[in-house]
matplotlib code that plots the C-alpha trace (Angstrom):
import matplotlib.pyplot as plt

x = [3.7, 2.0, -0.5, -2.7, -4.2, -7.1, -10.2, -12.5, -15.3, -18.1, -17.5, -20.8, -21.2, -17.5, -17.8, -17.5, -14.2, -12.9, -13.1, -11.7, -8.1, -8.1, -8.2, -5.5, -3.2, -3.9, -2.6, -1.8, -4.1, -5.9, -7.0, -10.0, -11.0, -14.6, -16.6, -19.7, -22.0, -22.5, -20.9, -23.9, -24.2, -21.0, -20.1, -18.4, -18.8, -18.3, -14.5, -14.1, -15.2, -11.5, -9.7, -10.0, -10.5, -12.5, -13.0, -15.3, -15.5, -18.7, -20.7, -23.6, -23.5, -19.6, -16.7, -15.9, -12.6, -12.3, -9.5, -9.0, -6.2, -5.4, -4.1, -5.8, -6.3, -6.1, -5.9, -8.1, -8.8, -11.7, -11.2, -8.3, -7.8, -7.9, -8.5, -6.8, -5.8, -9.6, -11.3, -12.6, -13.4, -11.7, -14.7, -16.6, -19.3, -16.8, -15.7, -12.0, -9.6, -9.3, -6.2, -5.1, -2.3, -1.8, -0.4, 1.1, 4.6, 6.3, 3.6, 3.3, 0.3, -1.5, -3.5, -6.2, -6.7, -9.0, -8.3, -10.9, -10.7, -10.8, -12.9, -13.9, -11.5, -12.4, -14.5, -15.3, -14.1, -10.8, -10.4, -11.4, -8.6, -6.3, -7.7, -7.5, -4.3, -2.7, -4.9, -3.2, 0.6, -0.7, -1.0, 1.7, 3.8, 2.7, 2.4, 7.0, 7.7, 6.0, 9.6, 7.3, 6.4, 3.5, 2.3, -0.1, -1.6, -4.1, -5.8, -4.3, -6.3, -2.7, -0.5, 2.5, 4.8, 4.2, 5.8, 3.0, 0.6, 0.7, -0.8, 0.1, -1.6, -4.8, -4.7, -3.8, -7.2, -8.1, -7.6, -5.3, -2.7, -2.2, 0.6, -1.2, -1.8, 1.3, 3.1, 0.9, 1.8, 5.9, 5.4, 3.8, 7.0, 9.8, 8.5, 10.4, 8.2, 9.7, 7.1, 6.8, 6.9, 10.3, 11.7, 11.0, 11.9, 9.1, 9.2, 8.1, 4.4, 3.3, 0.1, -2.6, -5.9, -7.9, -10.5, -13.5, -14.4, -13.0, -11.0, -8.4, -7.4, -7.1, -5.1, -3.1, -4.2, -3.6, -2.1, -0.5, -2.4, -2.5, 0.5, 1.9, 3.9, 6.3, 7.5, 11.7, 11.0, 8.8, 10.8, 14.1, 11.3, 10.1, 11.2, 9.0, 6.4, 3.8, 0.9, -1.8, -2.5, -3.7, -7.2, -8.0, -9.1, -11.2, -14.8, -16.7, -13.4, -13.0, -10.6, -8.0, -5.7, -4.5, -0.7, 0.9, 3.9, 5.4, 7.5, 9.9, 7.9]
y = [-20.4, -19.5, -16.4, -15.5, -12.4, -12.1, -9.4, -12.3, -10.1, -11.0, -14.5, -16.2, -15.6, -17.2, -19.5, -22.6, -21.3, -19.8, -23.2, -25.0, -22.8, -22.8, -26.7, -26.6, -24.0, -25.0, -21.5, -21.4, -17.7, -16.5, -13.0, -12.0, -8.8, -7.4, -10.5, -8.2, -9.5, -8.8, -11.1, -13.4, -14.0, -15.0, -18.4, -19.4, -23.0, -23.8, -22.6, -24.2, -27.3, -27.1, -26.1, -22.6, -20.2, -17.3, -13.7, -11.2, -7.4, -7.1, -4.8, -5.5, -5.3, -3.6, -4.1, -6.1, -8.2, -11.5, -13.7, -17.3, -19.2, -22.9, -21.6, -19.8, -16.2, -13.7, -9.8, -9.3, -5.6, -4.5, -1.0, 1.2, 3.2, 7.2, 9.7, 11.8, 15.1, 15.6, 14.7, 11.1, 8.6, 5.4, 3.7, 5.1, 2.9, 1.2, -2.3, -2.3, -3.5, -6.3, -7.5, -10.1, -12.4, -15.8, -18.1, -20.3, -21.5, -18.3, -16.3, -13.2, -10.6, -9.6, -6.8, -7.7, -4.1, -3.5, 0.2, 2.5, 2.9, 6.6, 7.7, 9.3, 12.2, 15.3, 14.0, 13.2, 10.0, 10.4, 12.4, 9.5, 7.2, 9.3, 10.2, 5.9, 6.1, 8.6, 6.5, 3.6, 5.2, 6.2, 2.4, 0.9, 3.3, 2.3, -1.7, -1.5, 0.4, -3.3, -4.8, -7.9, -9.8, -9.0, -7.9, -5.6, -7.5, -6.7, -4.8, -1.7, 0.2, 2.0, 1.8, 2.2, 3.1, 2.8, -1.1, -2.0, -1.6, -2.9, 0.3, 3.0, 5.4, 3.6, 4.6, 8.7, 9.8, 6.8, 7.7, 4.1, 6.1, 9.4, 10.7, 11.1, 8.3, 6.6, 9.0, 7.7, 4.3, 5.3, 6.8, 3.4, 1.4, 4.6, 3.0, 0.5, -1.8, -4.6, -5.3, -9.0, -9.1, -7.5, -9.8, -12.5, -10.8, -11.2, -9.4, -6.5, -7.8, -10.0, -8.6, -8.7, -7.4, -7.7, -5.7, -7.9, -5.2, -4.5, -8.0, -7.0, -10.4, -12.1, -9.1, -9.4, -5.3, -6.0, -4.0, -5.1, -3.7, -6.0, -6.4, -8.2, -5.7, -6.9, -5.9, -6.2, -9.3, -10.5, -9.9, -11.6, -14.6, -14.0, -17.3, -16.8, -15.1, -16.9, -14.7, -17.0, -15.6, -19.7, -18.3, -15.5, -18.6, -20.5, -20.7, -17.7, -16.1, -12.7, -9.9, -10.1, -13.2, -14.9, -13.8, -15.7, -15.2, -17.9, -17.5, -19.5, -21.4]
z = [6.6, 3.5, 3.6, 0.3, -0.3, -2.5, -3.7, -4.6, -5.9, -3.7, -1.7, -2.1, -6.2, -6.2, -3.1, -5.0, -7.5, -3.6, -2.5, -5.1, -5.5, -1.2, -1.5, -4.2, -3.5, 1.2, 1.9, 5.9, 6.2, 3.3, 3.7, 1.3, 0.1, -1.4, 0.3, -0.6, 2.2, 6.3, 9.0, 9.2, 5.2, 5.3, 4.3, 7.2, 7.7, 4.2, 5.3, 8.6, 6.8, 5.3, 9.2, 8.7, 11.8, 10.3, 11.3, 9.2, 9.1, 6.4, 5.0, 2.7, -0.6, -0.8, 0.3, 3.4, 4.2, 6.1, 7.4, 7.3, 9.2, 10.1, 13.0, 16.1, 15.7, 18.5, 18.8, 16.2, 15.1, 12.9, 11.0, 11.4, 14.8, 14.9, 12.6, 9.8, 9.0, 7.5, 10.3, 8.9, 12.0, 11.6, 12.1, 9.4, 7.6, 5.0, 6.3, 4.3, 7.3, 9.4, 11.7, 14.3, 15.6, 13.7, 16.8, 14.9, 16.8, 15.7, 15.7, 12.6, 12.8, 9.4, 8.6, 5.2, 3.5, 0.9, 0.4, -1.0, -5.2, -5.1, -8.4, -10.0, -9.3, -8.3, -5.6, -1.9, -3.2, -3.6, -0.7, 1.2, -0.4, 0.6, 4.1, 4.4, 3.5, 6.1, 8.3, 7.6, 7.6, 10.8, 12.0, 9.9, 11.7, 15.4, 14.4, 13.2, 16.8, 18.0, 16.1, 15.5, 12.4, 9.8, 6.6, 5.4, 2.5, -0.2, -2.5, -2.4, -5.6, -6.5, -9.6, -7.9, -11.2, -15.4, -15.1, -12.7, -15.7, -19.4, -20.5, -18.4, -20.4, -20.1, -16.2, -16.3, -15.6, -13.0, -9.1, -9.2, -10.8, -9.3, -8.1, -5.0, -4.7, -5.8, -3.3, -0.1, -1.3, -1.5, 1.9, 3.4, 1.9, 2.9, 6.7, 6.1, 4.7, 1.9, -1.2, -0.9, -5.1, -5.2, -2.2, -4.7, -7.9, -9.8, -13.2, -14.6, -16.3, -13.2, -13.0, -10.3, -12.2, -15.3, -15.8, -16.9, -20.3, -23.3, -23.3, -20.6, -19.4, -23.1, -23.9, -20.8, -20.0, -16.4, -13.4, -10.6, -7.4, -4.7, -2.3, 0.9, 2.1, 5.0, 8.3, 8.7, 10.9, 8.7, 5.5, 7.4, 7.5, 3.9, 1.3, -2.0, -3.4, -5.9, -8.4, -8.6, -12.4, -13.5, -10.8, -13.7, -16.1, -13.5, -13.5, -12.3, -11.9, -10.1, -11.6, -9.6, -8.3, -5.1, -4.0, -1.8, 0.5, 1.9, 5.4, 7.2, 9.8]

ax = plt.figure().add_subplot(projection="3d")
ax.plot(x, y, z, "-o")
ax.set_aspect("equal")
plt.show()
């Protein structure tokens, strides 16, 4: 089974370049991040026209996530349950999470996360991020005592160490690359969660992001922020792990690439 994650950057400006590297690279689930619309804009039959199920969580304008699976999709989840230390609802008005059961004939569950960016610093904005992300410990927790199958995949706005950027010093006044933040991200994976990128062994320099300013993708300034991170069950499952980077050079392209995780079926 081959599951993509990917912040597209608004769904229907890109719909045709989406298309185009779904009907190329015939991921099994594709879980997009930043759709940028509401359920009923979204351009659903464009991707059941290629055997896609599809599920939305939108919001207009921002964020939103949505997941697409050739197989049937049950159990599906909308927003992260419960609330944090701060007192933040789970369903608060930010559509960034979206869950449910792929039943394909061994069945794995996958949560889409487009968590918030956090800046600028100093603000109710990053105090959100990181209220999102106890919120999600919270539920990454309860999903491993389930001892099934999943991963947690998507744009997770953190820098988790200098290698993960080309210019780390580029990022020391950006929310991405806190140590806050990188510590909520090390307490996600100290779970017992596997990083789908190291599973494979990709290299130090396999990016995720390029800004679309300043030049950042012909000067390969890029930093690697979107993850699949994997349950044990999953990551006894896990085979390989691809970076779409080729998707940064399409038309219309968004900013960050497709990464794919392929498991044994």
């Amino acid at each position: 089974m081959r599951i993509a994650t990917w912040n597209v950057n608004s769904v229907n400006a890109r719909l045709p370049t989406v298309l185009a590297w779904l009907e190329a690279a015939k991921p099994d689930v594709a879980c997009l991040q930043e759709i940028k619309c509401v359920d009923e804009k979204f351009p659903r039959e464009a991707f059941e026209s290629l055997g896609y199920n599809v599920e939305v969580h939108g919001q207009k304008s921002y964020n939103g996530v949505a997941l697409l699976s050739k197989h049937p999709l049950s159990d599906v989840r909308r927003g992260l349950p419960g609330t944090d230390s701060s007192g933040y609802e789970a369903e608060a008005e930010q559509a960034r999470y979206i869950e449910a059961v792929i039943e394909a004939p061994r069945p794995v569950r996958v949560g889409c996360i487009y968590l918030p960016n956090g800046n600028p610093l100093g603000t109710e904005k990053f105090a959100y991020k990181l209220a999102w992300f106890e919120r999600l410990y919270a539920h990454a927790r309860d999903l491993l005592s389930l001892e099934e199958p999943f991963t947690l995949c998507g744009d997770y706005n953190v820098i988790p160490t200098p290698e993960d950027a080309r210019n780390p010093s580029a990022w020391v006044g950006d929310a991405l690359f806190q140590p806050e933040s990188q510590a909520a991200f090390r307490a996600l994976r100290h779970l017992g969660l596997s990083d789908a990128g190291e599973l494979g062994g990709q290299p130090p320099g396999t990016y995720t992001f390029w800004d679309y300013q300043a030049g950042a993708w012909q000067r390969d300034h890029g930093i690697r922020i979107d993850f699949h991170l994997l349950s044990p069950q999953a990551a006894d499952r896990f085979r390989s792990v691809e970076t779409h980077r080729d998707a940064r050079d399409m038309d219309k392209p968004s900013d960050h690439v497709p990464v794919v995780v392929e498991l044994e079926d």
